[in-house]
DRENDO-1510 file (C-alpha; in Angstrom, 1 decimal, always signed):
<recs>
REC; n; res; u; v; w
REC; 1; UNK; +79.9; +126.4; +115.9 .
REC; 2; UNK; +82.4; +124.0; +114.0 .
REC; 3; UNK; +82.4; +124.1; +110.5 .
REC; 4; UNK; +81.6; +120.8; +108.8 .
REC; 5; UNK; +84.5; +119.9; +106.3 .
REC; 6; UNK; +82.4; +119.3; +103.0 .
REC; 7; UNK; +85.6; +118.8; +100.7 .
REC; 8; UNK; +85.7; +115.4; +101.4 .
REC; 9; UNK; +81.9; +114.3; +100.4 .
REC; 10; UNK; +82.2; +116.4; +97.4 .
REC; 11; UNK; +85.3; +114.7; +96.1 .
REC; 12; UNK; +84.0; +111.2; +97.6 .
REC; 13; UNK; +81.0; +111.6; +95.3 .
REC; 14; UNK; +82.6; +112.6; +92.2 .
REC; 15; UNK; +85.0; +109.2; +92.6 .
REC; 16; UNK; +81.8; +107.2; +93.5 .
REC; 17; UNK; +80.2; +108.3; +90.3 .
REC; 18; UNK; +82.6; +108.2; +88.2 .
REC; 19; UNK; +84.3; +104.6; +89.3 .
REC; 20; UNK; +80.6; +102.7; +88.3 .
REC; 21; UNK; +80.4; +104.8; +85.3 .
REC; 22; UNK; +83.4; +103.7; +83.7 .
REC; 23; UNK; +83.2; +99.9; +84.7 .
REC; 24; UNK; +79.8; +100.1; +83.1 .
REC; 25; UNK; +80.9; +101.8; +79.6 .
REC; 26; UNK; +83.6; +99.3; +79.9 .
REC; 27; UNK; +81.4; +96.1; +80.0 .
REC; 28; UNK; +78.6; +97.5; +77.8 .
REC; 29; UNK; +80.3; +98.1; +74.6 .
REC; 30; UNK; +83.0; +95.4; +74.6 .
REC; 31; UNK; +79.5; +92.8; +75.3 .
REC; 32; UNK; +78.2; +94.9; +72.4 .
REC; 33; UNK; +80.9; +94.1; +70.4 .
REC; 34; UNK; +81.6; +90.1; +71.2 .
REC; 35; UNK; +81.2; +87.6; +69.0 .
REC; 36; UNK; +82.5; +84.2; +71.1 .
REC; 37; UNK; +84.8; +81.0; +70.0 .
REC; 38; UNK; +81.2; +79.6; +68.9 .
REC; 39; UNK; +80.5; +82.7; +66.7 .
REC; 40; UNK; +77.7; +83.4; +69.7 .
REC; 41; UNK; +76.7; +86.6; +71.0 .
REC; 42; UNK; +77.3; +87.6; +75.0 .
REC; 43; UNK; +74.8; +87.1; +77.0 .
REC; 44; UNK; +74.3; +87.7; +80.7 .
REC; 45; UNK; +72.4; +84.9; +80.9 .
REC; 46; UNK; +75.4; +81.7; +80.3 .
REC; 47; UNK; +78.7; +84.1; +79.6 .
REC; 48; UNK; +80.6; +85.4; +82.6 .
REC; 49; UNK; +81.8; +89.1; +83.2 .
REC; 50; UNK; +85.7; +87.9; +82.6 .
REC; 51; UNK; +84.8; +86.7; +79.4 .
REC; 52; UNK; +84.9; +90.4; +77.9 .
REC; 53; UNK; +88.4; +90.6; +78.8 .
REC; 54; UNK; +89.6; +87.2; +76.9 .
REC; 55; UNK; +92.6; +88.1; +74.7 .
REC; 56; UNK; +91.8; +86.6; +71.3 .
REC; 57; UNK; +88.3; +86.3; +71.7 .
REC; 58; UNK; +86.7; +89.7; +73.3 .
REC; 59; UNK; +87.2; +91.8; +70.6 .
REC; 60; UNK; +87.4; +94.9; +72.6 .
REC; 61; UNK; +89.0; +92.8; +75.7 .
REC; 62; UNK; +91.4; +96.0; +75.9 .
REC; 63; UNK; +88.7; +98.3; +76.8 .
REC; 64; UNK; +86.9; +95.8; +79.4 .
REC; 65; UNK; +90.2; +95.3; +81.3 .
REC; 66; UNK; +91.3; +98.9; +81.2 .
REC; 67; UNK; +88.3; +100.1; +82.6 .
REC; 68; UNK; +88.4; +97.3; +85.3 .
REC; 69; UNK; +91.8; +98.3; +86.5 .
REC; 70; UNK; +90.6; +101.9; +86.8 .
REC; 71; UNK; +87.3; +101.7; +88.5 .
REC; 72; UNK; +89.0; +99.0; +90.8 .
REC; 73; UNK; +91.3; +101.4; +91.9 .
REC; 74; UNK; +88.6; +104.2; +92.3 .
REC; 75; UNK; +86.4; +101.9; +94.5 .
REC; 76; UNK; +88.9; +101.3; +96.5 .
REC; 77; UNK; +89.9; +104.3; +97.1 .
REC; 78; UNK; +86.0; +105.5; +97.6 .
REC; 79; UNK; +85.4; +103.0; +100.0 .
REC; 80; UNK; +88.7; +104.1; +102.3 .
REC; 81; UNK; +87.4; +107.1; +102.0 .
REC; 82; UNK; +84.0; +106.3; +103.3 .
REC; 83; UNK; +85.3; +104.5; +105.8 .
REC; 84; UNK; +87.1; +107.7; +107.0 .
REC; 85; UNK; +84.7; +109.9; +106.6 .
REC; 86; UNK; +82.6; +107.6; +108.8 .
REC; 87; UNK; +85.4; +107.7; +111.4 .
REC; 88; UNK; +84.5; +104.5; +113.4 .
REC; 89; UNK; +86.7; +101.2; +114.3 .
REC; 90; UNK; +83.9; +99.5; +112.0 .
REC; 91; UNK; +84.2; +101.9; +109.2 .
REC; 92; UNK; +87.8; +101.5; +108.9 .
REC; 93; UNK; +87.9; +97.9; +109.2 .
REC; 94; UNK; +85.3; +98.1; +106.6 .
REC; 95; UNK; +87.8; +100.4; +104.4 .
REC; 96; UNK; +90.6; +98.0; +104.9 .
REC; 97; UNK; +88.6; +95.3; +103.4 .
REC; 98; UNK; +87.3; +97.7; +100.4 .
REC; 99; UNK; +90.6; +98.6; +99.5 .
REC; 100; UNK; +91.6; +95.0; +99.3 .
REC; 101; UNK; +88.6; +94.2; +97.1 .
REC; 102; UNK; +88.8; +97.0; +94.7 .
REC; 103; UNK; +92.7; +96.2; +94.5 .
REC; 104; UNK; +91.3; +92.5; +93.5 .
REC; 105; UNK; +89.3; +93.8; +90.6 .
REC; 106; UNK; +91.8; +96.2; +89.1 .
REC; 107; UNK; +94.2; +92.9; +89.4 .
REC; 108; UNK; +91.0; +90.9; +87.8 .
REC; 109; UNK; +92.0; +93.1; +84.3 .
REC; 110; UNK; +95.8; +92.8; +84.8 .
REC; 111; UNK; +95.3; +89.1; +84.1 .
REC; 112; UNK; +93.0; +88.1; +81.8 .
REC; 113; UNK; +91.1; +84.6; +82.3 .
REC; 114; UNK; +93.6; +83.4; +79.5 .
REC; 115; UNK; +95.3; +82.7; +82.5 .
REC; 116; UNK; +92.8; +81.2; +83.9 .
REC; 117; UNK; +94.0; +80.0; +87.9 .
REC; 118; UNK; +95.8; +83.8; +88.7 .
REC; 119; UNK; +92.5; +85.3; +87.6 .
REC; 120; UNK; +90.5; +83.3; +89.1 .
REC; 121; UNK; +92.6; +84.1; +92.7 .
REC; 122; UNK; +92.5; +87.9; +91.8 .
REC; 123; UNK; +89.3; +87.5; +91.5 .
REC; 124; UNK; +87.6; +85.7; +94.0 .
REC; 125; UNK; +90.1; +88.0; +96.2 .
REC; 126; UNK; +87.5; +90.8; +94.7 .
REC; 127; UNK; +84.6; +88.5; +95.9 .
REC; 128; UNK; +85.4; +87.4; +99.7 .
REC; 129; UNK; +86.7; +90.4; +100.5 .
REC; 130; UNK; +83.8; +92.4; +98.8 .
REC; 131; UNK; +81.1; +90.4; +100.9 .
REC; 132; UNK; +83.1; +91.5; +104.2 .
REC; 133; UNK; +83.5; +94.9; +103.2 .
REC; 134; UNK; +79.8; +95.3; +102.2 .
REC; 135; UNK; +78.6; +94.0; +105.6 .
REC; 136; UNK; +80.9; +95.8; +107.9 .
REC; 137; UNK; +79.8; +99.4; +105.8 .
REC; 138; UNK; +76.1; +98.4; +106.1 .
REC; 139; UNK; +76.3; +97.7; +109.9 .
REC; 140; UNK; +78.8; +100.5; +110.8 .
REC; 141; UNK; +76.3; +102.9; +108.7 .
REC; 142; UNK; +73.0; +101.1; +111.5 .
REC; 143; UNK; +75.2; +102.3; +114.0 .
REC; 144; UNK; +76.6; +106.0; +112.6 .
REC; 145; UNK; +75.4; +108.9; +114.9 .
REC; 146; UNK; +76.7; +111.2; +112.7 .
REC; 147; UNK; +74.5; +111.1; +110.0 .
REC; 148; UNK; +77.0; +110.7; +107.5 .
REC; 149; UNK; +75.3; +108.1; +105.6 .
REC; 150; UNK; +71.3; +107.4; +105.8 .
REC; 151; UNK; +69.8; +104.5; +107.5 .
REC; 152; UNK; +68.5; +103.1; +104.2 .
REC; 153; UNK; +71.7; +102.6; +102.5 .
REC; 154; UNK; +71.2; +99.8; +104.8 .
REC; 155; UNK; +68.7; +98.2; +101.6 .
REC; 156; UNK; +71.3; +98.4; +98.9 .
REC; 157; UNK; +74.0; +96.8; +101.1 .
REC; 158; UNK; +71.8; +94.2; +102.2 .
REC; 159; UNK; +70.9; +93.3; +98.9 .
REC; 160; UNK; +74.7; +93.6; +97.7 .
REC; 161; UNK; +76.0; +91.4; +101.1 .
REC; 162; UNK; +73.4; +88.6; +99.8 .
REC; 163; UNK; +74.5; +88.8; +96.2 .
REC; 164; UNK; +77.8; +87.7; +97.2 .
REC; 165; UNK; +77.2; +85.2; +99.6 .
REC; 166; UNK; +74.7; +83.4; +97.1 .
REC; 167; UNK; +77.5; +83.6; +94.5 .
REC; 168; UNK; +80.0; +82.2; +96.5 .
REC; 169; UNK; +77.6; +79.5; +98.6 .
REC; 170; UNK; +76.5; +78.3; +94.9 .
REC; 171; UNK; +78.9; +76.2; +94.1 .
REC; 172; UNK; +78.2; +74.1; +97.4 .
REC; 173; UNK; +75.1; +74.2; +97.1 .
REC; 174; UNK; +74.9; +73.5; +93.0 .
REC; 175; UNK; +77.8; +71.9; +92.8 .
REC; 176; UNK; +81.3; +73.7; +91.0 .
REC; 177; UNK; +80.6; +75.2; +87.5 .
REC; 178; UNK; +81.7; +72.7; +84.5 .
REC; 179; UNK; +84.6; +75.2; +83.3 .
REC; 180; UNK; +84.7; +72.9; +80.0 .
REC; 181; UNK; +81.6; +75.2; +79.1 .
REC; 182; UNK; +83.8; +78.4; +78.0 .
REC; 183; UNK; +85.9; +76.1; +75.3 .
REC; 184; UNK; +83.4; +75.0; +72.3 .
REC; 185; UNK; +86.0; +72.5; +71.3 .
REC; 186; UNK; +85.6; +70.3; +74.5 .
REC; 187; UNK; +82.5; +69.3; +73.2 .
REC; 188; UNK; +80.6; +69.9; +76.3 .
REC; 189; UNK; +77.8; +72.3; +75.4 .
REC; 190; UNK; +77.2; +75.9; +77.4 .
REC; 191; UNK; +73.9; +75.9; +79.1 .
REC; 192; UNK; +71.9; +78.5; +77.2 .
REC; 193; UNK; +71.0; +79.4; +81.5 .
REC; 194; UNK; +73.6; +79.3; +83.8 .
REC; 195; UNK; +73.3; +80.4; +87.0 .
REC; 196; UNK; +76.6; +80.8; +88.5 .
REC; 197; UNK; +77.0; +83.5; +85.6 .
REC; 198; UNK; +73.6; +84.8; +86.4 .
REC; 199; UNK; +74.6; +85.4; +89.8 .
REC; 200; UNK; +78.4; +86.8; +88.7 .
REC; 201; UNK; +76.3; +89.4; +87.1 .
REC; 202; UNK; +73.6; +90.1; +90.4 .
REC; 203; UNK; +77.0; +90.8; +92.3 .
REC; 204; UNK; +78.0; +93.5; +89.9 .
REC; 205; UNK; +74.8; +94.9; +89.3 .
REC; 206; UNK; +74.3; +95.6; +93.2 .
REC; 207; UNK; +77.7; +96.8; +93.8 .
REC; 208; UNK; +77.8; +99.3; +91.4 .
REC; 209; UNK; +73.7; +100.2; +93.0 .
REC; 210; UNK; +76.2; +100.2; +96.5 .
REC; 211; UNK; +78.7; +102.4; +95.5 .
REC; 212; UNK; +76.4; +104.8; +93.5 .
REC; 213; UNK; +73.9; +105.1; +96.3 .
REC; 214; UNK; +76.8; +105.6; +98.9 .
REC; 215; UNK; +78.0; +108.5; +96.7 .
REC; 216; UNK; +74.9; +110.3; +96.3 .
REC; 217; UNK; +73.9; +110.4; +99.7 .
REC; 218; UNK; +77.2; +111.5; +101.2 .
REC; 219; UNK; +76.7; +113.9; +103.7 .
REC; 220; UNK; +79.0; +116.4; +105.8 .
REC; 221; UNK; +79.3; +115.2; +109.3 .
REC; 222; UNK; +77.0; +117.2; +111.4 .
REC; 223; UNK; +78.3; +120.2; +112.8 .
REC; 224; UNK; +79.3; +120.3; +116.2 .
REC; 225; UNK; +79.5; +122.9; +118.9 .
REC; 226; UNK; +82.2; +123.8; +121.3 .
REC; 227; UNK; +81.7; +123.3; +124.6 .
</recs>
């Protein structure tokens, strides 16, 4: 029999844990913390994730785009490594796509929306390239023989793959958020519910449910015999 290399699971799930962790310390306390242009508190319910990163504002904006940077780099480098581990055409094209997305995140906190049009390119880089990734992992894990990953990963990824495709249908289908919203000055007033934010937030709540799940369920490739 073949001995099943188990170093690579072990360290996948100590990066797949550890990624979501940090991008979650790094929202909650900094949303903790804010107090907005208006004097308002952050909510998830009318304030986009980005906002927690706005220089001047944000109070802890440092610790929100540090902690984006970081755990953009881990995912992508958790989700190459899944796509290796899984060691099919699909699983690396999957990878590719990962990598790009997690790059787009950690580039998300090297530019603050202060600057608002190279943020927003960084990030919707982290979006369209997050949707493909998620699908090409949830159908390359329908088709693993290997056992690698379990079938019902396939529930997470689904629900991930449709969070990002309703975020980035909305604004066809709602038409394209009123941006003047973020400045209280403009005069035009935030809606207390706002669904383009809602649905920011669904994205990140399910990928970080993705990654976590795909971490914890790692599993050696099943041991094969020689012939």
């Amino acid at each position: 029999m073949l001995k099943a290399n188990t170093g690579m699971p072990r360290v996948l799930k100590t990066i797949g844990v550890l990624g979501p962790a940090i991008l979650m310390v790094g929202v909650v306390v900094p949303a903790i913390a804010y107090v907005g242009k208006a004097g308002q508190a952050y909510s998830p319910l009318n304030h986009f994730i980005s906002e927690l990163g706005e220089v001047g504002v944000s109070s802890l904006a440092w610790i929100f785009n540090g902690s984006l940077v970081i755990s953009g780099v881990l995912m992508a480098v958790f989700l190459a490594g899944m796509g290796w581990h899984l060691g099919t055409r699909l699983g690396k094209a999957a990878a590719l796509t990962g990598v790009v997305a997690g790059l787009g995140a950690s580039a998300v906190g090297l530019i603050p929306m202060n600057d608002l049009q190279p943020h927003l390119r960084a990030a919707f880089t982290f979006f369209d390239c997050g949707l493909v990734s998620v699908g090409l992992f949830t159908i390359a894990v329908l088709r693993d023989r290997q056992g690698c990953l379990p079938r019902w990963l396939v529930i997470p990824g689904i629900a991930t793959g449709l969070a990002f495709a309703i975020f980035l249908a909305w604004p066809w289908l709602a038409g394209a958020p009123d941006l003047r919203m973020l400045d209280p000055a403009s005069g035009v007033q935030r809606a207390s519910v706002w669904g383009i934010a809602i649905l920011e937030w669904a994205v990140l709540v399910t990928v970080v449910g993705f990654i976590a799940c795909a971490a914890a369920t790692l599993q050696p490739p099943q041991a094969k015999s020689r012939s």
